[in-house]
C-alpha positions, 0 to 999 in steps of 0.5 A: 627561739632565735632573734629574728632580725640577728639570724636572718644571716643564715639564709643564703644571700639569694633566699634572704634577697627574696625575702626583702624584695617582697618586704617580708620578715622571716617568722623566728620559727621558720628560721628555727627550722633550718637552724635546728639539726635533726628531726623537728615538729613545727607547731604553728597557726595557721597562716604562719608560714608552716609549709614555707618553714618546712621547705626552708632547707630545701630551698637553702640548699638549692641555692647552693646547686642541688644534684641530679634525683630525689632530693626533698619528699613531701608527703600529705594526708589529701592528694588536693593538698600536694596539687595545692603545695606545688602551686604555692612552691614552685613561685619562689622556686621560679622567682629564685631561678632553681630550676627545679623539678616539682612533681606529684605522684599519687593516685591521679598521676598519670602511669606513664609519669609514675613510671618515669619517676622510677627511673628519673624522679624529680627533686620534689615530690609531692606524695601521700603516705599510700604512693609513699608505700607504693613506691618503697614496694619497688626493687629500685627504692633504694636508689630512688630514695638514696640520696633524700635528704630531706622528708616533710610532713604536712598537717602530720597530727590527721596521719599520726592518730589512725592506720595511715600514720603507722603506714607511714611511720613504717614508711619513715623507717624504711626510708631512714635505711635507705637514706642515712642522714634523712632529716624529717620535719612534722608540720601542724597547727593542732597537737593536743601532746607535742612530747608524744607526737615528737615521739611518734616521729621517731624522736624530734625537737619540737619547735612552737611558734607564736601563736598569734591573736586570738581567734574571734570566734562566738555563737551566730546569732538566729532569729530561731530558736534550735529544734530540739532534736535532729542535726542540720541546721536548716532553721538557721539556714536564712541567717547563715546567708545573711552572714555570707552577704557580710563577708568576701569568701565563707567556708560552711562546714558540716559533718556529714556528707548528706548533711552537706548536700541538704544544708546546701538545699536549704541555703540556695532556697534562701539565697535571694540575692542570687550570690555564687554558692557552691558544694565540695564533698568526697562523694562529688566527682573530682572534676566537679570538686576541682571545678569549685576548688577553681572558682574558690581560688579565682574568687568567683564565689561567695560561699561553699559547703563542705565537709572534711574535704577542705579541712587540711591546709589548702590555702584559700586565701580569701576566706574571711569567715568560718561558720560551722553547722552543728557541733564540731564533735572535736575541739581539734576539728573546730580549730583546724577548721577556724583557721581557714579563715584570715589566712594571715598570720596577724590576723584573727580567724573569724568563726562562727558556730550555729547549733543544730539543735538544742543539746548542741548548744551545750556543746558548741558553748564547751567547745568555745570554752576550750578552745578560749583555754587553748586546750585540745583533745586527742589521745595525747600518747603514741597510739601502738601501730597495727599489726595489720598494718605491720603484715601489709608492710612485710609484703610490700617490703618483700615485693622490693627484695628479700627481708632478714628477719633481725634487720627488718625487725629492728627497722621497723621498730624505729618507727616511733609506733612500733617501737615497743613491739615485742619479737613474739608480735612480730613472729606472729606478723610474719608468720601470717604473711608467710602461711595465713596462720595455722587454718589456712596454711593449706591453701596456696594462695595465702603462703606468700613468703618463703624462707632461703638462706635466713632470708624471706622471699616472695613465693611467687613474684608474680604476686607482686601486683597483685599485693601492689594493687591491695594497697593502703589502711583506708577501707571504705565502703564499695562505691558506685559512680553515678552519671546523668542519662544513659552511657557516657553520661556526665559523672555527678559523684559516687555513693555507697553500693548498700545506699544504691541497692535500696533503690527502685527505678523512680526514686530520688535522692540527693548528690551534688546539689541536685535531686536526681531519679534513680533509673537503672543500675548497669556496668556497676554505673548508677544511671540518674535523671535529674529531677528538680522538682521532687522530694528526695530520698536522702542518700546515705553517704560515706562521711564520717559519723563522728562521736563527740570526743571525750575531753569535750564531753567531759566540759560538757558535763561540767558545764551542766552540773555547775549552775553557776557557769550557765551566764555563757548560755542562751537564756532559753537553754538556761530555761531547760536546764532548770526545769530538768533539775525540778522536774528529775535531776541534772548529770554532773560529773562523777555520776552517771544519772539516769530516769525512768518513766512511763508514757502511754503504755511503755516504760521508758530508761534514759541513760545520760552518760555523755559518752559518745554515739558508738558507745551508746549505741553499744550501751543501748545494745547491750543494756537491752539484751540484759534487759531481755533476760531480766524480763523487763521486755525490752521493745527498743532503743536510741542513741545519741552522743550525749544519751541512750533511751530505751524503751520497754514493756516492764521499768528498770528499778534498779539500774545498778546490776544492769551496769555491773562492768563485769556483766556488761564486758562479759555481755560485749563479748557475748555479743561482739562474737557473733555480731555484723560488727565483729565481723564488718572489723574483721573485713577491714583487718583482713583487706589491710592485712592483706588476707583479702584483695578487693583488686585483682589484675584484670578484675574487681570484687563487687562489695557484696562478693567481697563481705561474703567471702570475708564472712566466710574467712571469719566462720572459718577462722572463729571455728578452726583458729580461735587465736587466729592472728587477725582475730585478735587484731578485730577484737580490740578493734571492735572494743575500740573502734565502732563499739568503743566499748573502752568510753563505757568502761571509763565512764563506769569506773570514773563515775561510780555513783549511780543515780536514778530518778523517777520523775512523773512524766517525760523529761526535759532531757528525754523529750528530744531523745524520742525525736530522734530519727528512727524512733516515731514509727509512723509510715503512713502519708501524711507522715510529716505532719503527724510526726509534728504532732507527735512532736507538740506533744512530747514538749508538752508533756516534758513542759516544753513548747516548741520554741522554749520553755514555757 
């Protein structure tokens, strides 16, 4: 790292002016980044300067003059973060007179923008890896981008783990055909394997900045004990206010998005003192989240709940505390999101985390243990690239001209993800896009290329739009807007289409802070009155269900089986621990322990293999139908991240054939063949791929149009196409995905010793496995109560009262 004071001559005159007219110092890593030739990964803390670093060259150069078009592109995971990244840039632009021109382009740019852009793009763009693949699809990309020179990625380790990164890593490839020379610079504050994502980027200098003073960061102290099971947070919802009332700006955040707006509810119950407090999710409409994101940064408010949506980069610079609600499932999540607050480089983020309930004790004291280590969590490898997304990629690439297969293949495996695909993979891709594969290849309408002269073509180049308007790896749910009144109605927000066809005209439900009365559903708009006085139904929003990650379980685990680490646990957690060790027996690292027990007239198995919710989930599936066939009567199950709990009419003796690996894997595949999740995997492969097209010019397919015919696609293909190019791609999605299948093969070979309790009565551990959601089937008035009562005795039966141990 260069000596900062000695190389401050590198910047030019007038950049370096800038510098000290405002007392600033150059960080030696912003100063590494324009000294450093090639490509380069920053790994730097937030408030470190990361964005000002990568746009450092841009900024030298164009102090020297830049040429007319496209000079420097900005690509970012969250279209917010570009609107917010122009804001940031264009002051030193204006202070040093460069008259350049900044501009976005994404999904809500203006298309008489977006058109002008083709023809007369600005010096910066501001984009998203969707818009960036939107735009190579065009006949003009190589002129847009021939003269690039510089490309920067922002928050790069949100895009390199999933299907957006190998887009845009196929994107980068394209890119460095069009622009020999393009230097690409990887911004980020967490990277669990620099080497590995340096490699992901086609093979770049890694450059790593101080990382400056620790984090403070602890447990918030409650005035409550947490419940034993659920996940949010309400019982600390009066000390979480207090902590607000202490600081300038506190960001809450939360996992889901439902979470949020009831967490949110139970905030502004307590909010005596009447201070500004506000909601920010993905579900709310724009208008209403920029209107936060408005008052945010002019300082009108004190707190604001969110999800993911403010997780990456934007700088709200008066945060001053973080307090996350329930466990943050991920040590990389907790840090990105710790670094919201004190935005300074030389300053301590300032954190809080508040457990929702009494399992996540355990984990947030292992997350706080790792992020004291500095240890993070992640693959830590170059995730293969889709081939999904390799076949939505050949079309848009032929949407701009022909494509020589050699060429085009040797392009693509530049990108650092698809660098080891094989010529036979990459056959396969193309063949599809040209045919549909061996069933389909008698339909038209998916023979979409066509071969001349060693060159592929588009069949019909009127498709163009059509493939155009299919764009991009995100397929979420169909989502519905959903306005107060009749038309015309102000938009609250959106929720999922299956949420939306549970209601009946007079239910409620939460969106935007506010109990709204479902009226009527028309024009695919969901019609509301809000209703602010009643009980809601909560809807179920499309946020993620995040699965606790594997290096944190595995602290987690540690952490349970080594009695002499509990000092850093609050001492009503230390109690339970050591009533289950009397009363049954504690996980402990290679072992997968497990208890069964009888209450009432039912056998009851628990599994604590602290794998992750959709692996238990699949666990518990799979445990249950070897369970049907060995006769043991399976009635059903729960799980969490942390277990599976199944219950029964006849007890499990002996685990160990129902955990044969061999019988398990044969199982999934039983299971998975005929499965709405199969073919709910299937539905995403064929959208990105391109096999089905949600947007039609002049109409849109319903979600319900669009599963139907996916599930006839996928009947078809099972049938007549077994090896079916996208069959493959959904089965080793379905084993990785939503199954993760491959975290109960691992916790099977790495933890081979069996080891199973009879304890005479329900568990400590398993108590709060029969509070979960779903499992006390009580549907009657008076609901509420009775689950209490229910409630007070599980904890007594497992010598647990309420609050503690007793």
């Amino acid at each position: 790292m260069p000596d900062t004071l000695h190389h401050t001559s590198i910047l030019p005159g007038p950049l370096r002016d800038w510098f000290a007219a405002r007392g600033w110092m150059p960080h030696p890593h912003q100063l590494a980044m324009l000294e450093t030739p090639g490509d380069r990964l920053l790994i730097a803390p937030t408030g470190g300067g990361k964005t000002l670093a990568g746009f450092l060259p841009t900024l030298a150069e164009a102090c020297d003059g830049l040429g007319p078009g496209l000079h420097t592109l900005y690509v970012s995971p969250l279209k917010a973060l570009t609107h917010d990244i122009g804001r940031n840039l264009a002051q030193p632009v204006a202070d040093l007179g460069l008259g350049l021109r900044i501009e976005d382009r994404t999904g809500d740019t203006r298309a008489t923008t977006r058109a002008r852009q083709r023809v007369d793009p600005p010096h910066i763009l501001l984009t998203t890896p969707e818009s960036l693949a939107l735009m190579l699809s065009y006949p003009e990309a190589p002129r847009i981008f021939g003269a690039l020179r510089h490309v920067v990625i922002d928050e790069i380790h949100a895009l390199a783990e999933s299907k957006r990164g190998d887009q845009l890593a196929l994107g980068l490839a394209r890119l460095r055909g069009l622009a020999p020379g393009l230097r690409v610079a990887g911004l980020s504050a967490t990277v669990e394997n620099p080497a590995a994502l340096a490699e992901w980027m086609g093979g770049a200098q890694v450059i790593e900045a101080d990382p400056g003073p620790a984090p403070d960061i602890a447990m918030l102290p409650t005035a409550l004990a947490p419940p034993w099971a659920g996940g949010g947070g309400a019982y600390a919802a009066r000390d979480v206010m207090a902590a607000i009332a202490t600081a300038r700006l506190t960001l809450v955040f939360i996992n889901t998005r439902a979470q949020a707006e009831l967490f949110f509810q139970a905030l502004w119950a307590v909010n005596d003192a009447n201070l500004p407090i506000a909601l920010h999710h993905g579900s709310l409409a724009r208008e209403q989240r920029r209107k936060v994101e408005a008052a945010m940064a002019a300082g009108e408010l004190r707190a604001v709940v969110a999800t993911g949506s403010l997780d990456l980069g934007l700088d709200w610079g008066d945060v001053d505390l973080v307090i996350q609600i329930g466990a943050p499932k991920n040590v990389k999540r907790l840090v990105q999101r710790i670094g919201r607050a004190n935005h300074r480089y030389d300053a301590p983020s300032r954190a809080r985390i508040v457990p929702a309930n009494r399992f996540e004790v355990l984990e947030c004291v292992a997350a706080l243990q790792a992020v004291e280590a500095g240890e993070l969590d992640g693959e830590g490898r170059v995730p293969q690239g889709g081939l999904d997304v390799l076949c939505q990629h050949i079309m848009l690439c032929a949407c701009a001209g022909p494509i020589e297969p050699q060429a085009f293949l040797t392009e693509v495996r530049r990108a650092g993800a698809y660098a080891g695909l094989s010529r036979a993979a990459f056959n396969d891709c193309l063949d599809f896009v040209a045919t549909g594969g061996y069933a389909l290849r008698a339909y038209d309408r998916w023979q979409r290329l066509v071969e001349r002269d060693g060159l592929w073509h588009l069949r019909d180049p009127r498709a163009a739009k059509a493939i155009r308007m299919n764009i991009g790896t995100i397929v979420a749910p169909e989502l519905l807007s959903v306005r107060r009144g009749p038309r015309g109605g102000a938009p609250l927000g959106e929720i999922e289409e299956s949420f939306a066809a549970s209601l009946l005209p007079g239910d409620t439900f939460l969106i935007g802070g506010q109990t709204v009365r479902y009226d009527r559903l028309r024009d695919m708009v969901v019609e509301v009155t809000p209703q602010p006085a009643r009980q809601p139904k909560i809807a179920v929003f499309n946020g993620l269900k995040m699965a606790t990650s594997t290096e944190l379980s595995a602290r987690l685990l540690a952490l349970i089986g080594t009695p002499s680490a509990w000092g850093a646990l609050p001492e009503h957690t230390r109690d339970w621990l050591e009533l289950q060790a009397r009363i049954s027996a504690l996980p402990r690292p290679g072992t997968v322990t497990c208890e069964t027990f009888r209450r009432a007239d039912r056998w009851y198995f628990a599994l604590y293999s602290f794998a992750g919710r959709n692996a238990n989930q699949t666990l518990g599936l799979l445990l249950t139908h070897r369970m049907e066939r060995a006769g043991l009567a399976p009635l059903g199950f729960v799980a969490t991240d942390y277990a599976a709990l199944i219950w029964s009419l006849e007890p499990v003796r002996d685990p160990a054939p129902l955990l044969s690996p061999e019988g398990l894997r044969a199982g999934m595949a039983d299971w998975l063949a005929g499965n709405a999740v199969m073919k709910r995997s299937f539905r995403a492969v064929a959208t990105v791929a391109g096999l089905l097209q949600r947007n039609l010019p002049g109409a849109r397919k319903s979600g319900r149009q669009a599963t139907f015919s996916s599930d006839i696609l996928y009947d078809t293909l099972r049938k007549f196409d077994p090896d079916h190019l996208l069959l493959r791609i959904t089965q080793a999605e379905s084993m990785r995905g939503l199954a993760d299948f491959g975290r109960v093969e691992e916790m099977l070979r790495t933890r081979s010793q069996i080891v199973h309790l009879r304890p005479p009565h329900v568990t400590p551990f398993a108590a709060p496995l029969m509070l979960e959601a779903g499992r006390v089937p009580i549907r009657a008035s008076g609901t509420e109560r009775l689950i209490e009562q229910e409630a007070e005795t599980l904890m007594r039966e497992a010598g647990l009262d309420r609050t503690g141990v007793r």
